[in-house]
C-alpha positions as CSV (number, residue, x, y, z in Angstrom):
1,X,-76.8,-52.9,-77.9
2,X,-78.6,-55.1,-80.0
3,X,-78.8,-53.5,-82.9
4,X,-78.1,-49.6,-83.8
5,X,-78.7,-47.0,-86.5
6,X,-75.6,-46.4,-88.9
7,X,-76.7,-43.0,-88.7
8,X,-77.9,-40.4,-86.3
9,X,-78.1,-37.1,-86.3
10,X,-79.0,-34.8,-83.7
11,X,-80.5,-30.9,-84.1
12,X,-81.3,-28.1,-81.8
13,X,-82.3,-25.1,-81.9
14,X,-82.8,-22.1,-78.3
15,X,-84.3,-18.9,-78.8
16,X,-85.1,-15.9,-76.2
17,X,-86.8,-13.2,-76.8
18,X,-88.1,-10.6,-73.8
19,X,-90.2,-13.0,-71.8
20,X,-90.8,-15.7,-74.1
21,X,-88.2,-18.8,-75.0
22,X,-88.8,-21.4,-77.0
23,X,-86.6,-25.0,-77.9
24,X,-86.8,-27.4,-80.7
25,X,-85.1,-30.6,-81.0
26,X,-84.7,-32.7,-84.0
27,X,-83.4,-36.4,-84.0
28,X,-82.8,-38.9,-86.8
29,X,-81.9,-42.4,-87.2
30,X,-81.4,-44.0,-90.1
31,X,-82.3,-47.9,-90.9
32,X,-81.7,-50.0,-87.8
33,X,-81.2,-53.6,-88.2
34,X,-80.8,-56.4,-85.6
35,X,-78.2,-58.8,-86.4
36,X,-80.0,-61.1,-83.8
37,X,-83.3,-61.5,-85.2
38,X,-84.3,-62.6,-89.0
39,X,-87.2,-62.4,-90.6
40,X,-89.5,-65.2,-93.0
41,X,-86.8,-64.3,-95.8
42,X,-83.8,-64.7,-93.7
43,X,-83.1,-61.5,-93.7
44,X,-81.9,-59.3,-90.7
45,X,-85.2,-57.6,-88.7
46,X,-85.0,-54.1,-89.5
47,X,-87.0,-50.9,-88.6
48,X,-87.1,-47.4,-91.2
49,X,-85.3,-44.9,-90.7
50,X,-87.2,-42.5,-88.4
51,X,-86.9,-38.6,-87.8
52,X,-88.4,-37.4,-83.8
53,X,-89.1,-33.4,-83.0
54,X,-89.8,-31.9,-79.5
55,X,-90.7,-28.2,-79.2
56,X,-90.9,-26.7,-75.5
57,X,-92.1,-22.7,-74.6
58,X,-92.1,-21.0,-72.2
59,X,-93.4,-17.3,-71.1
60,X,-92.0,-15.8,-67.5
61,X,-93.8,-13.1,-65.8
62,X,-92.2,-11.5,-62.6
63,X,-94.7,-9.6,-60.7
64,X,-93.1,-8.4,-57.6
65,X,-91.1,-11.1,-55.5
66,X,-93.0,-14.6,-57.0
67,X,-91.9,-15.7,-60.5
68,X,-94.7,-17.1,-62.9
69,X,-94.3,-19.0,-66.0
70,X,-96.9,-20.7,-68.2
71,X,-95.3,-23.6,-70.4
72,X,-95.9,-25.9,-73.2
73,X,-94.2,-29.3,-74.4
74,X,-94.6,-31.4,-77.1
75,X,-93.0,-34.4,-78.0
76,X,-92.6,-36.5,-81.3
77,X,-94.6,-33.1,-82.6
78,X,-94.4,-34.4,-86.1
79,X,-96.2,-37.5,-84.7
80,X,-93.7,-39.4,-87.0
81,X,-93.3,-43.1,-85.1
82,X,-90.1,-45.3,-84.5
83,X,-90.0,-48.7,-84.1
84,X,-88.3,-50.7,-81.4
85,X,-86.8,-54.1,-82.8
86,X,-86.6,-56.0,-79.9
87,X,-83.1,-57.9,-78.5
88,X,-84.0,-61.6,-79.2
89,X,-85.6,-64.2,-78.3
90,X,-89.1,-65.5,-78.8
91,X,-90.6,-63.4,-75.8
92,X,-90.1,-60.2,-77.4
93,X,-92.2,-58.2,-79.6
94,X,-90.3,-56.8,-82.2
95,X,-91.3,-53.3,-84.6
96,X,-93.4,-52.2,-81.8
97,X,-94.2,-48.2,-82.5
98,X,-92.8,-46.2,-80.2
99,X,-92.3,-42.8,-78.9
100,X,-96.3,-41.2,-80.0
101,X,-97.2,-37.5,-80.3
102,X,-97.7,-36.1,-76.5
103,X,-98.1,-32.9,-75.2
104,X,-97.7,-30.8,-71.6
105,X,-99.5,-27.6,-70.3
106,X,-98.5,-26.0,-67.1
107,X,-97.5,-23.8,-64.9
108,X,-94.6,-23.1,-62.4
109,X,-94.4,-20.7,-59.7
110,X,-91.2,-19.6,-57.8
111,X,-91.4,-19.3,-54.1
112,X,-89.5,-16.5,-51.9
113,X,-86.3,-17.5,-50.4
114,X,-85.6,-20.9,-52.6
């Protein structure tokens, strides 16, 4: 790996109740530097130290023989942006944000016999 936090720590959190479940997932990273690439100053690049949430639900219904459940995901939910430093080189693109708020709807059904 070209470069790598010092730091990371990683949080989650499942609860069920009835019909309803939800998930949250925490992750931080602290400073990450990239003893491949300097910057004007000489120093090493470097991105912040950077914190990413995810939150998934989900509600089942059984009515009869075909399961239904109606779910919702959302990633980075804090919208709180990490930066990719980039390996090397002259090619790259180094502190490009990554990882932006995005969110899922849907549905799932269950069929007989599977």
């Amino acid at each position: 790996v070209g470069y790598a936090a010092k730091h990371s720590l990683k949080l989650g959190l499942d609860l069920k109740a009835g019909s309803f479940s939800v998930s949250a997932r925490a992750r931080y990273r602290s400073e990450s530097f990239n003893p491949l690439r300097t910057n004007e100053e000489g120093e090493f690049t470097s991105a912040p130290a950077s914190v990413s949430t995810s939150v998934y639900g989900r509600y089942q219904i059984t009515s009869g023989s075909m399961p239904f459940s109606a779910w919702v995901s959302v990633e980075n939910a804090l919208n709180h942006r990490s930066w990719h430093l980039g390996y090397g080189g002259s090619e790259t693109l180094g502190r490009v944000p990554q990882d932006p708020l995005r969110a899922r709807v849907g549905v799932s059904l269950g069929v007989p016999g599977l």
